[in-house]
PDB file of N, CA, C and O in Angstrom:
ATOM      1  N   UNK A   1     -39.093  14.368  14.665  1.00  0.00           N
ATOM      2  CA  UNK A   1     -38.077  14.825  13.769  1.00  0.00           C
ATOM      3  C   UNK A   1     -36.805  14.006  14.014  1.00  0.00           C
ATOM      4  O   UNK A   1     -36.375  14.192  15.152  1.00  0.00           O
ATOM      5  N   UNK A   2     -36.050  13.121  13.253  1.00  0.00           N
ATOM      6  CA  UNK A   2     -34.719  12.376  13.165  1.00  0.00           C
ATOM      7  C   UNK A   2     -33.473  13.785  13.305  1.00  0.00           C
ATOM      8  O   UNK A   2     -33.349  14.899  12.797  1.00  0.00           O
ATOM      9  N   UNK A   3     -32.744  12.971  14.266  1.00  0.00           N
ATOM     10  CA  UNK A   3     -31.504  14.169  14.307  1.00  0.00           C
ATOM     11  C   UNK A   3     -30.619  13.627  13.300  1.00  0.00           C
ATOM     12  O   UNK A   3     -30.808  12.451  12.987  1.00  0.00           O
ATOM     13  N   UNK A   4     -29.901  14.123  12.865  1.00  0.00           N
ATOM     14  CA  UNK A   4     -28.877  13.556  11.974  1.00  0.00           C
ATOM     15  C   UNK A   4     -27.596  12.806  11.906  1.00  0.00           C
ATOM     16  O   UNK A   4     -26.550  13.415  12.132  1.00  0.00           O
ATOM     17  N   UNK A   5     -27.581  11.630  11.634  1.00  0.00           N
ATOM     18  CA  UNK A   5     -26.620  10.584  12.026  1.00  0.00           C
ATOM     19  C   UNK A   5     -25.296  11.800  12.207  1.00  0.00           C
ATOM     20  O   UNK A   5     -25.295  12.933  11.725  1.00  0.00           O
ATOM     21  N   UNK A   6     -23.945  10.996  13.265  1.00  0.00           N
ATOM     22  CA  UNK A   6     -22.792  11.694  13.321  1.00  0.00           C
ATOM     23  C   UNK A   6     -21.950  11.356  12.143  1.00  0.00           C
ATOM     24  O   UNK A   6     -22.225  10.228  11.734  1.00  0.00           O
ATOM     25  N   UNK A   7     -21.246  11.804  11.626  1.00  0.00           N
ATOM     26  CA  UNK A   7     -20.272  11.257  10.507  1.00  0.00           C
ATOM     27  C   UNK A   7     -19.525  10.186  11.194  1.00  0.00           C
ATOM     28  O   UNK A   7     -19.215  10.137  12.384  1.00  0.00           O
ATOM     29  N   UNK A   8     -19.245   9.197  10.098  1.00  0.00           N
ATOM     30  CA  UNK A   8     -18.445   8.050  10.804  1.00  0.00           C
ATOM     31  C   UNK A   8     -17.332   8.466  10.933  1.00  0.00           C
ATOM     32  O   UNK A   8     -17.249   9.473  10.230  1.00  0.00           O
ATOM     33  N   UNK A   9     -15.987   8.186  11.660  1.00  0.00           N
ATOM     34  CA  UNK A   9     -14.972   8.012  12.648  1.00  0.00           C
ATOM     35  C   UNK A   9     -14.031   6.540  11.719  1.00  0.00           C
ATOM     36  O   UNK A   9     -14.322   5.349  11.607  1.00  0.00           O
ATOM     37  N   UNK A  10     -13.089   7.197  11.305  1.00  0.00           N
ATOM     38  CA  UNK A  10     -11.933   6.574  10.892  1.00  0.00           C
ATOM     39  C   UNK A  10     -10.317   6.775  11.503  1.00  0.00           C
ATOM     40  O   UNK A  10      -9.722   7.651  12.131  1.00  0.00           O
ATOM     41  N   UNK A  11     -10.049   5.682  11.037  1.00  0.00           N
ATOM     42  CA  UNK A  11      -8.278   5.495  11.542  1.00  0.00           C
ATOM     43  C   UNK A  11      -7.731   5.090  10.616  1.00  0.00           C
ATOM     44  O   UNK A  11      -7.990   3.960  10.204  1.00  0.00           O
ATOM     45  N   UNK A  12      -6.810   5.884  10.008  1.00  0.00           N
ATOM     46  CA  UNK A  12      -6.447   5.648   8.491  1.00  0.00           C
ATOM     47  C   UNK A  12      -4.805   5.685   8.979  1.00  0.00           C
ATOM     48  O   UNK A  12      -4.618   6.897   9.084  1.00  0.00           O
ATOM     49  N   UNK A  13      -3.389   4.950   9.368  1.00  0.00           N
ATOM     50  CA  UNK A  13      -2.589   4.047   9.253  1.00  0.00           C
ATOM     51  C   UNK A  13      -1.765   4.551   8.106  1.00  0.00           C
ATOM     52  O   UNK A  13      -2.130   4.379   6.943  1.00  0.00           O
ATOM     53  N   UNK A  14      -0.690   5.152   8.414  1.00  0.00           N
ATOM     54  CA  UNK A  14       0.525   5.340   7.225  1.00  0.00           C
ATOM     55  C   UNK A  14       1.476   5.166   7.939  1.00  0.00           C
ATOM     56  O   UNK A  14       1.408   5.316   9.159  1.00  0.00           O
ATOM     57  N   UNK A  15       2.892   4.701   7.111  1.00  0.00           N
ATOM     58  CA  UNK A  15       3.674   4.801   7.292  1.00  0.00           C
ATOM     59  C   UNK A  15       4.673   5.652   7.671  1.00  0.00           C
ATOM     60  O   UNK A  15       4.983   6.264   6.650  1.00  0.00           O
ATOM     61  N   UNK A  16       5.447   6.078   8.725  1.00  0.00           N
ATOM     62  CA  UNK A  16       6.248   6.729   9.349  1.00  0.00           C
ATOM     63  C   UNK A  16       5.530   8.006  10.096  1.00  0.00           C
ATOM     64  O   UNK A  16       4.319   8.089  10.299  1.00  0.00           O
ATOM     65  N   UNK A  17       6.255   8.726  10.368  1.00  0.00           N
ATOM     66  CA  UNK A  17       5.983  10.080  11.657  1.00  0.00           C
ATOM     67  C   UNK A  17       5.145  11.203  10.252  1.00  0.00           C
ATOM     68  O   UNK A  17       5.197  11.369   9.034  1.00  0.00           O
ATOM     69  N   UNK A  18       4.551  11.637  11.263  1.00  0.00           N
ATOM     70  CA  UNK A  18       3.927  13.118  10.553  1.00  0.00           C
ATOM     71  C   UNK A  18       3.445  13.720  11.949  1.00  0.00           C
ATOM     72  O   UNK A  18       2.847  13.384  12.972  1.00  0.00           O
ATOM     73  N   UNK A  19       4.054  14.780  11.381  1.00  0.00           N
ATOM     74  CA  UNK A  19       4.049  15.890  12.524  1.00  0.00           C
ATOM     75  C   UNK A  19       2.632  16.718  13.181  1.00  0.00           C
ATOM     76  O   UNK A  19       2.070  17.316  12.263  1.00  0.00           O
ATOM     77  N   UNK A  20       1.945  16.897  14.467  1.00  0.00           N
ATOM     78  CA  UNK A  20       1.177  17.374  14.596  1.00  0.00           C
ATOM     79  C   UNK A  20       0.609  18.011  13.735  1.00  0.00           C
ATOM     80  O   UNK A  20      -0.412  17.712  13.117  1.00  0.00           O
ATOM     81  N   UNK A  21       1.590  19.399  13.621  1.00  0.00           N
ATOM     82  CA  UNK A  21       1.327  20.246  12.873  1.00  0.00           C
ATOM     83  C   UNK A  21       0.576  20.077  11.943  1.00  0.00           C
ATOM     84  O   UNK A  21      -0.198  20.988  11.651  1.00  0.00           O
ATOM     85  N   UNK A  22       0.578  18.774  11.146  1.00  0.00           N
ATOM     86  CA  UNK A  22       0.191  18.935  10.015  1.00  0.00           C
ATOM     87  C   UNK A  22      -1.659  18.522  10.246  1.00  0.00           C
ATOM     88  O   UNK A  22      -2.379  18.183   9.307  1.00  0.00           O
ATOM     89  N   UNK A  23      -2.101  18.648  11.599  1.00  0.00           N
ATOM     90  CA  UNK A  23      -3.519  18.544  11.323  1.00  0.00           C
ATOM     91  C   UNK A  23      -4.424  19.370  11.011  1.00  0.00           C
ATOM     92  O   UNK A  23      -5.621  19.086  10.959  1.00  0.00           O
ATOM     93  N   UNK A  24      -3.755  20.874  10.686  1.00  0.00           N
ATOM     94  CA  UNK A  24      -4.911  21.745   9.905  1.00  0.00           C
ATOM     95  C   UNK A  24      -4.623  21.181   8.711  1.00  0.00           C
ATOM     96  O   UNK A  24      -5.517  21.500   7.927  1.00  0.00           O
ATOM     97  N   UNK A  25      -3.761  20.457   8.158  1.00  0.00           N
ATOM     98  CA  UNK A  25      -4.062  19.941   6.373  1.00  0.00           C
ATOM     99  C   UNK A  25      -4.601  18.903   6.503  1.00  0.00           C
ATOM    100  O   UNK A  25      -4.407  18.185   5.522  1.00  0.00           O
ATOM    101  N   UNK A  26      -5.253  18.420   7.322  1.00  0.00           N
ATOM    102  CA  UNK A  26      -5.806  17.040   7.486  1.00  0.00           C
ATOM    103  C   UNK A  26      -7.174  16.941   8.239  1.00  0.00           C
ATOM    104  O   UNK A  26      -7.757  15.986   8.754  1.00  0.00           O
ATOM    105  N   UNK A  27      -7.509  18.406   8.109  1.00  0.00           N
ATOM    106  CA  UNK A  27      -9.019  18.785   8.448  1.00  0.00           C
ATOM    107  C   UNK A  27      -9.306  18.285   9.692  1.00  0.00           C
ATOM    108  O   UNK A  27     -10.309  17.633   9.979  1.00  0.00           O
ATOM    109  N   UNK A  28      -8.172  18.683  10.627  1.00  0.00           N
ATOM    110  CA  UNK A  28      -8.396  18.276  11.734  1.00  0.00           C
ATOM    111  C   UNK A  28      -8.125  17.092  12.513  1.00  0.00           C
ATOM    112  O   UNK A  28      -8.103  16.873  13.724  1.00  0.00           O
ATOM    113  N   UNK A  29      -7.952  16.487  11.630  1.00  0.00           N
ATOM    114  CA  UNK A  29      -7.643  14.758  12.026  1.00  0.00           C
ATOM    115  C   UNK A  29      -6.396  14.718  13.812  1.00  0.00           C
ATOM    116  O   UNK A  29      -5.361  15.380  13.888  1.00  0.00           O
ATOM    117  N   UNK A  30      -6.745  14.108  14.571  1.00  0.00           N
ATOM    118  CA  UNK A  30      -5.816  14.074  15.137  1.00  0.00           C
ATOM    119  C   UNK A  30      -4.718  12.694  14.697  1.00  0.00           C
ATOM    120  O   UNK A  30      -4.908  11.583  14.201  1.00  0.00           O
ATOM    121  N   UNK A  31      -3.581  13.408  15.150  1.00  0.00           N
ATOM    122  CA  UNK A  31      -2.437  12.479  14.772  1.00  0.00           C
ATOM    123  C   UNK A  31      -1.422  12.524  16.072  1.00  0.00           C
ATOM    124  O   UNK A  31      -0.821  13.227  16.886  1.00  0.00           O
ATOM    125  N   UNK A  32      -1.735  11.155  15.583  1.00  0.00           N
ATOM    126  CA  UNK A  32      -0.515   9.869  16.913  1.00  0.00           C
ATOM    127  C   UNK A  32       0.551   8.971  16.020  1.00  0.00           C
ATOM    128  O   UNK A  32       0.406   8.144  15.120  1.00  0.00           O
ATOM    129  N   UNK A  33       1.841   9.608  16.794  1.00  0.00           N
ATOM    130  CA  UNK A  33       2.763   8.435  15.819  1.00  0.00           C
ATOM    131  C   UNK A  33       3.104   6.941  17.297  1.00  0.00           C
ATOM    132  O   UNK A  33       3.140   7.154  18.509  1.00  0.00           O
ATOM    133  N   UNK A  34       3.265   5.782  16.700  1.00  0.00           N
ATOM    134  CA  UNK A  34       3.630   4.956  17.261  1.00  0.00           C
ATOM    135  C   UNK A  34       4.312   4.122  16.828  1.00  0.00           C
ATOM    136  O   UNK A  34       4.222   4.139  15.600  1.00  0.00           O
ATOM    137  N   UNK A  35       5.086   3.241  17.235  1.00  0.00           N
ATOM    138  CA  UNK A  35       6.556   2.098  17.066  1.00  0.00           C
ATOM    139  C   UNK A  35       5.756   0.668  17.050  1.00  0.00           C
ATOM    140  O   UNK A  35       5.562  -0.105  17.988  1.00  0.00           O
ATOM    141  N   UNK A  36       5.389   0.575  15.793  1.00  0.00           N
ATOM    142  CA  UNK A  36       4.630  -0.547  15.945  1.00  0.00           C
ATOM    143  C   UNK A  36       5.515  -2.400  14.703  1.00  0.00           C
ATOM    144  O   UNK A  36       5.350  -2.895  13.588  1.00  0.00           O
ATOM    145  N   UNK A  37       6.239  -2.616  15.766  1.00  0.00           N
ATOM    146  CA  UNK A  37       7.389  -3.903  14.966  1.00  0.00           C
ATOM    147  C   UNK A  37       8.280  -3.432  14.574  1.00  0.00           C
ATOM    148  O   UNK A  37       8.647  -3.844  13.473  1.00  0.00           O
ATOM    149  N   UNK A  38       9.181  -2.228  15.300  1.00  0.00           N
ATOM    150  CA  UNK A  38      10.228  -2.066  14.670  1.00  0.00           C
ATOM    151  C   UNK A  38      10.192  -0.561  13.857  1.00  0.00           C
ATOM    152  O   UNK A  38      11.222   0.051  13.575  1.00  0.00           O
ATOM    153  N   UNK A  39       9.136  -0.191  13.608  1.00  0.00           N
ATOM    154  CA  UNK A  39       9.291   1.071  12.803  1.00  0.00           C
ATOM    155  C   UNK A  39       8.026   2.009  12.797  1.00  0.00           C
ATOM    156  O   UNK A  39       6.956   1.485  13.106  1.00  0.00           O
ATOM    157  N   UNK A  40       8.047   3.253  12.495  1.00  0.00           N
ATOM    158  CA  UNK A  40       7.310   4.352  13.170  1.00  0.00           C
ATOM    159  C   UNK A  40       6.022   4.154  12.292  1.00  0.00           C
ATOM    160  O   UNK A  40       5.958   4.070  11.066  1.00  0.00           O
ATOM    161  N   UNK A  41       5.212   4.111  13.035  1.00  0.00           N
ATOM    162  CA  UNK A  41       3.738   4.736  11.876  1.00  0.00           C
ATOM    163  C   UNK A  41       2.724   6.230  12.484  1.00  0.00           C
ATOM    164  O   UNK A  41       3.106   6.695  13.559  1.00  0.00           O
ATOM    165  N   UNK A  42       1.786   6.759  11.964  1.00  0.00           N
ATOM    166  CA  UNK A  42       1.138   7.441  12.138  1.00  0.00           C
ATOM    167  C   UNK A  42      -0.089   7.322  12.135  1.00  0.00           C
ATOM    168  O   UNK A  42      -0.471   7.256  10.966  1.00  0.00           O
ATOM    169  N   UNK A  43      -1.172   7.240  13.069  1.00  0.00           N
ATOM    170  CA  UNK A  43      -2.600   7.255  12.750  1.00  0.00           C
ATOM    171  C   UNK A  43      -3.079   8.376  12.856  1.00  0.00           C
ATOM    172  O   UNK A  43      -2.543   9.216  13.579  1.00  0.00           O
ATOM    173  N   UNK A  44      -4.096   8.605  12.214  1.00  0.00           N
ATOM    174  CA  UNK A  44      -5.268   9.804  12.140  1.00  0.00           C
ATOM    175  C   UNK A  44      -6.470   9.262  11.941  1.00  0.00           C
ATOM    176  O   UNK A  44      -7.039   8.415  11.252  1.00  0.00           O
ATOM    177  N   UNK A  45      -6.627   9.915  12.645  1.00  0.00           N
ATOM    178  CA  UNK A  45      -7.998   9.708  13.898  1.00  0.00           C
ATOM    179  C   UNK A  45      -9.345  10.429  13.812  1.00  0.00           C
ATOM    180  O   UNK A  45      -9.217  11.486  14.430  1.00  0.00           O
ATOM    181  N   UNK A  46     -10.708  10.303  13.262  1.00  0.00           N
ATOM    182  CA  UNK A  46     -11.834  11.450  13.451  1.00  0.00           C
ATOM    183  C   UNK A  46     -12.485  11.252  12.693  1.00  0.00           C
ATOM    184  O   UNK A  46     -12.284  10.365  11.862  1.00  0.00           O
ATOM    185  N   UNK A  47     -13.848  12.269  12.712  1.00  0.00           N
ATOM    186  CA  UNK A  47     -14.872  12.438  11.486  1.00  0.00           C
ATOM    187  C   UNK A  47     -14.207  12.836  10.356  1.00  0.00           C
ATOM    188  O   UNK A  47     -13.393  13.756  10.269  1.00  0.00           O
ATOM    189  N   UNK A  48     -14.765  11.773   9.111  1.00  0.00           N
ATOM    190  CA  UNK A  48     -14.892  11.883   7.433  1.00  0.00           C
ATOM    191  C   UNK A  48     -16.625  12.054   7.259  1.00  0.00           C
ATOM    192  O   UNK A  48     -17.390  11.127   7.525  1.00  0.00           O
ATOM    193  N   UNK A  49     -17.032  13.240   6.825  1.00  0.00           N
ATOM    194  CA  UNK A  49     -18.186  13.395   6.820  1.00  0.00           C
ATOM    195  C   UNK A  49     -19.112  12.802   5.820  1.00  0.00           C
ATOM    196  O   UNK A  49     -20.336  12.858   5.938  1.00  0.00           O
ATOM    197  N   UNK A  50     -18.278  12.038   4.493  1.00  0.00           N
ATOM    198  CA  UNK A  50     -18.602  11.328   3.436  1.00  0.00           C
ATOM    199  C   UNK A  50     -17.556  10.535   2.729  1.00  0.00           C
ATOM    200  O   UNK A  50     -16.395  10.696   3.104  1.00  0.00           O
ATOM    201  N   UNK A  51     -17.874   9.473   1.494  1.00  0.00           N
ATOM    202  CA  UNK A  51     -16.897   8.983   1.024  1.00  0.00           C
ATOM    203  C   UNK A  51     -16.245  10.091  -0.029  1.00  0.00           C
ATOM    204  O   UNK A  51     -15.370   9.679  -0.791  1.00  0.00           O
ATOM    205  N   UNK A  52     -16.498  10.972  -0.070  1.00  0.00           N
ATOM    206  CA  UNK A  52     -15.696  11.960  -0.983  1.00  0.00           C
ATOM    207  C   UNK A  52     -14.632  12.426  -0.098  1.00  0.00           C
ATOM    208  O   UNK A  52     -13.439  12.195  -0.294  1.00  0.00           O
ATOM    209  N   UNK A  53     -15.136  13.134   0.944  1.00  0.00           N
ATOM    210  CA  UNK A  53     -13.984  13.195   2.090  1.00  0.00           C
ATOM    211  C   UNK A  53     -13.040  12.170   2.189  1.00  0.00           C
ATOM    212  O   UNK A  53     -12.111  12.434   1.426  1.00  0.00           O
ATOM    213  N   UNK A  54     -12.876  11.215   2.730  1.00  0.00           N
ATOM    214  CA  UNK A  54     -11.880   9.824   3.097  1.00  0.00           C
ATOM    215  C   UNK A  54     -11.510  10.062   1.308  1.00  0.00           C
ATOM    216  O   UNK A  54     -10.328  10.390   1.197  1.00  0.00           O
ATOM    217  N   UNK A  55     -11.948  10.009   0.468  1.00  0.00           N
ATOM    218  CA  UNK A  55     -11.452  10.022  -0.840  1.00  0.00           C
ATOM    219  C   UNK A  55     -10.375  11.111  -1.113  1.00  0.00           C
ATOM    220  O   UNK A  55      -9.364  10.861  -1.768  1.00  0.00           O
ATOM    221  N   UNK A  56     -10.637  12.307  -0.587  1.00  0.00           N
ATOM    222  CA  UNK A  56     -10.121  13.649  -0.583  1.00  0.00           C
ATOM    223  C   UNK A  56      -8.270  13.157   0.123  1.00  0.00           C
ATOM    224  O   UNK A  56      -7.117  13.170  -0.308  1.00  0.00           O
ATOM    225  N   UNK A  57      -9.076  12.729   1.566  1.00  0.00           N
ATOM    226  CA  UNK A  57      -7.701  12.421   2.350  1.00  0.00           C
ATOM    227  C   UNK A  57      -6.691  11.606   1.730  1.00  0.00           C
ATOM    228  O   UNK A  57      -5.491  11.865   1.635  1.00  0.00           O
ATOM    229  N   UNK A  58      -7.404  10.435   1.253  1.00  0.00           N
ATOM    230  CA  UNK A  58      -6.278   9.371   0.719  1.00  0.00           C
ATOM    231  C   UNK A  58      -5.854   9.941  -0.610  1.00  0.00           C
ATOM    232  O   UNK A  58      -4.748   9.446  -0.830  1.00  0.00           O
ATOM    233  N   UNK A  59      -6.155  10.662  -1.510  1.00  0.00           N
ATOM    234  CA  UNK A  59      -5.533  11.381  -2.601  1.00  0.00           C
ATOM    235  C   UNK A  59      -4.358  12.155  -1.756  1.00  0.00           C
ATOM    236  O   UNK A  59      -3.271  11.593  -1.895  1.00  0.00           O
ATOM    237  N   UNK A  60      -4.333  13.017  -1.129  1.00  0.00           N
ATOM    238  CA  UNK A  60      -3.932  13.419  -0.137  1.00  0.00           C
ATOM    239  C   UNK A  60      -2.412  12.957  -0.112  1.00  0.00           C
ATOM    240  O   UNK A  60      -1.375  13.138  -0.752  1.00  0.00           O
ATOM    241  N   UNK A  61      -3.029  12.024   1.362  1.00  0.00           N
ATOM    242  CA  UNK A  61      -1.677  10.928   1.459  1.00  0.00           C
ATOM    243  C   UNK A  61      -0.976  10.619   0.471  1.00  0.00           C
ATOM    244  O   UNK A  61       0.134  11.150   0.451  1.00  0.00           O
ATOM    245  N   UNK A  62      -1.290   9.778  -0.569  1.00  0.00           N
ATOM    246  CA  UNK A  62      -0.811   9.838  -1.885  1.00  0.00           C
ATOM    247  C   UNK A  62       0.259  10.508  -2.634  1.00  0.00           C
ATOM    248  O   UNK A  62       1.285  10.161  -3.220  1.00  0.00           O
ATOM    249  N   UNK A  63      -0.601  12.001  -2.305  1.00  0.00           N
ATOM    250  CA  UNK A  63       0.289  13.247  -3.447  1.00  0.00           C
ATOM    251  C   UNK A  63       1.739  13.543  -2.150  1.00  0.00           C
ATOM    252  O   UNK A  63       2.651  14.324  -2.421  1.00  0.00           O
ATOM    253  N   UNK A  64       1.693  12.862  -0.965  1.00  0.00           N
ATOM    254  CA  UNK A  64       2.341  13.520   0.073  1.00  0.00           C
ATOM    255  C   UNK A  64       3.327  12.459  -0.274  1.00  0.00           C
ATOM    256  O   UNK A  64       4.405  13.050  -0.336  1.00  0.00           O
ATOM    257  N   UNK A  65       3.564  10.858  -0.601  1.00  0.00           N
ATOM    258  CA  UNK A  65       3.804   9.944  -1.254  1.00  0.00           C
ATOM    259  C   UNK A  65       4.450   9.293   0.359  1.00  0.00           C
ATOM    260  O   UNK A  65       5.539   9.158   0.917  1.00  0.00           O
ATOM    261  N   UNK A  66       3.065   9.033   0.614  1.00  0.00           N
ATOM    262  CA  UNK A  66       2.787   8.529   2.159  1.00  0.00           C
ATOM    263  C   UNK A  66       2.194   6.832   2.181  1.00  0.00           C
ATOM    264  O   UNK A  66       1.068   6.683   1.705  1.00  0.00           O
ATOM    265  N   UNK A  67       2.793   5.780   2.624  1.00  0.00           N
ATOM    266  CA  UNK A  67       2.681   4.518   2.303  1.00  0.00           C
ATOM    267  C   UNK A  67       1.410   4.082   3.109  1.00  0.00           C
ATOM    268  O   UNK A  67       1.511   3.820   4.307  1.00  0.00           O
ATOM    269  N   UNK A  68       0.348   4.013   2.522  1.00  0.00           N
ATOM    270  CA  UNK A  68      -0.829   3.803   3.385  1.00  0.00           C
ATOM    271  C   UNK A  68      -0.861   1.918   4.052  1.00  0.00           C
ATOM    272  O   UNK A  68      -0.479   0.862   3.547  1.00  0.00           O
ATOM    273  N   UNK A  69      -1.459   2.236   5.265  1.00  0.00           N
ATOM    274  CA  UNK A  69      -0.943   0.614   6.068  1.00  0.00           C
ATOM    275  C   UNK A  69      -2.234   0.241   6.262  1.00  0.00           C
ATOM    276  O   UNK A  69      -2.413  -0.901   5.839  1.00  0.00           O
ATOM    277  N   UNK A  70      -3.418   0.845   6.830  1.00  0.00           N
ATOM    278  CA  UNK A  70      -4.814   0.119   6.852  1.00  0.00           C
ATOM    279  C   UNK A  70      -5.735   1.550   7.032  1.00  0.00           C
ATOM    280  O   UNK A  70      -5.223   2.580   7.471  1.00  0.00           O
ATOM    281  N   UNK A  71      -6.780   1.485   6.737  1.00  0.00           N
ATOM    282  CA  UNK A  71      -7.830   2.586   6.878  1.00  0.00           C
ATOM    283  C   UNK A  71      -9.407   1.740   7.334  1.00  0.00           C
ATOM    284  O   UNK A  71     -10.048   1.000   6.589  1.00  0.00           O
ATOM    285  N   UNK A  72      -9.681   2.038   8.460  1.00  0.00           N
ATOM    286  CA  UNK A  72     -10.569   1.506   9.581  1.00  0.00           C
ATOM    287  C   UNK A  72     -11.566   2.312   9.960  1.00  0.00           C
ATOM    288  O   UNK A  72     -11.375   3.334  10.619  1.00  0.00           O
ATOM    289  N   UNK A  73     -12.866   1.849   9.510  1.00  0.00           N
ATOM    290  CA  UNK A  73     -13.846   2.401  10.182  1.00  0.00           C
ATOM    291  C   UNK A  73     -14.089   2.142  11.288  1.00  0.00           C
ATOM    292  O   UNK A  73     -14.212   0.956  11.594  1.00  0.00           O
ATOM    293  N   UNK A  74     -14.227   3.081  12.184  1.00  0.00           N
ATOM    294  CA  UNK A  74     -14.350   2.717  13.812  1.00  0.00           C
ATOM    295  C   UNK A  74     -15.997   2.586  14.580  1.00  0.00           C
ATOM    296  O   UNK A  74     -16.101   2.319  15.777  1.00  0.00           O
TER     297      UNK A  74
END
């Protein structure tokens, strides 16, 4: 019997601080801000269980009018 692949693991990169807090709206995602050339960014970090998900998030970001910097499958 095949066990079932893990969901892939992304790092999706915006621009400026976002607050812990905000990882129950982000389904968990953990979030790290860092000073990267001068000015703040935020990564979030974790399982997207499909491309509808990561689709879900970056609408998301978007409606939050959050400057997306790179999104990385890990």
């Amino acid at each position: 019997m095949d066990t079932p692949a893990a969901p892939p693991v992304y790092c999706v990169t915006v621009q400026g601080r976002l607050d812990e807090a905000w990882g129950e709206w982000l389904n968990g995602l953990t979030i790290e801000t860092a000073d990267e050339h001068g000015s703040c960014v935020t990564r979030l970090t974790g399982a997207i269980v499909d491309q509808a998900a990561l689709r879900g998030l970056l609408n998301r970001l978007w409606d939050w009018n959050l400057t997306l910097m790179t999104v990385t499958r890990l």
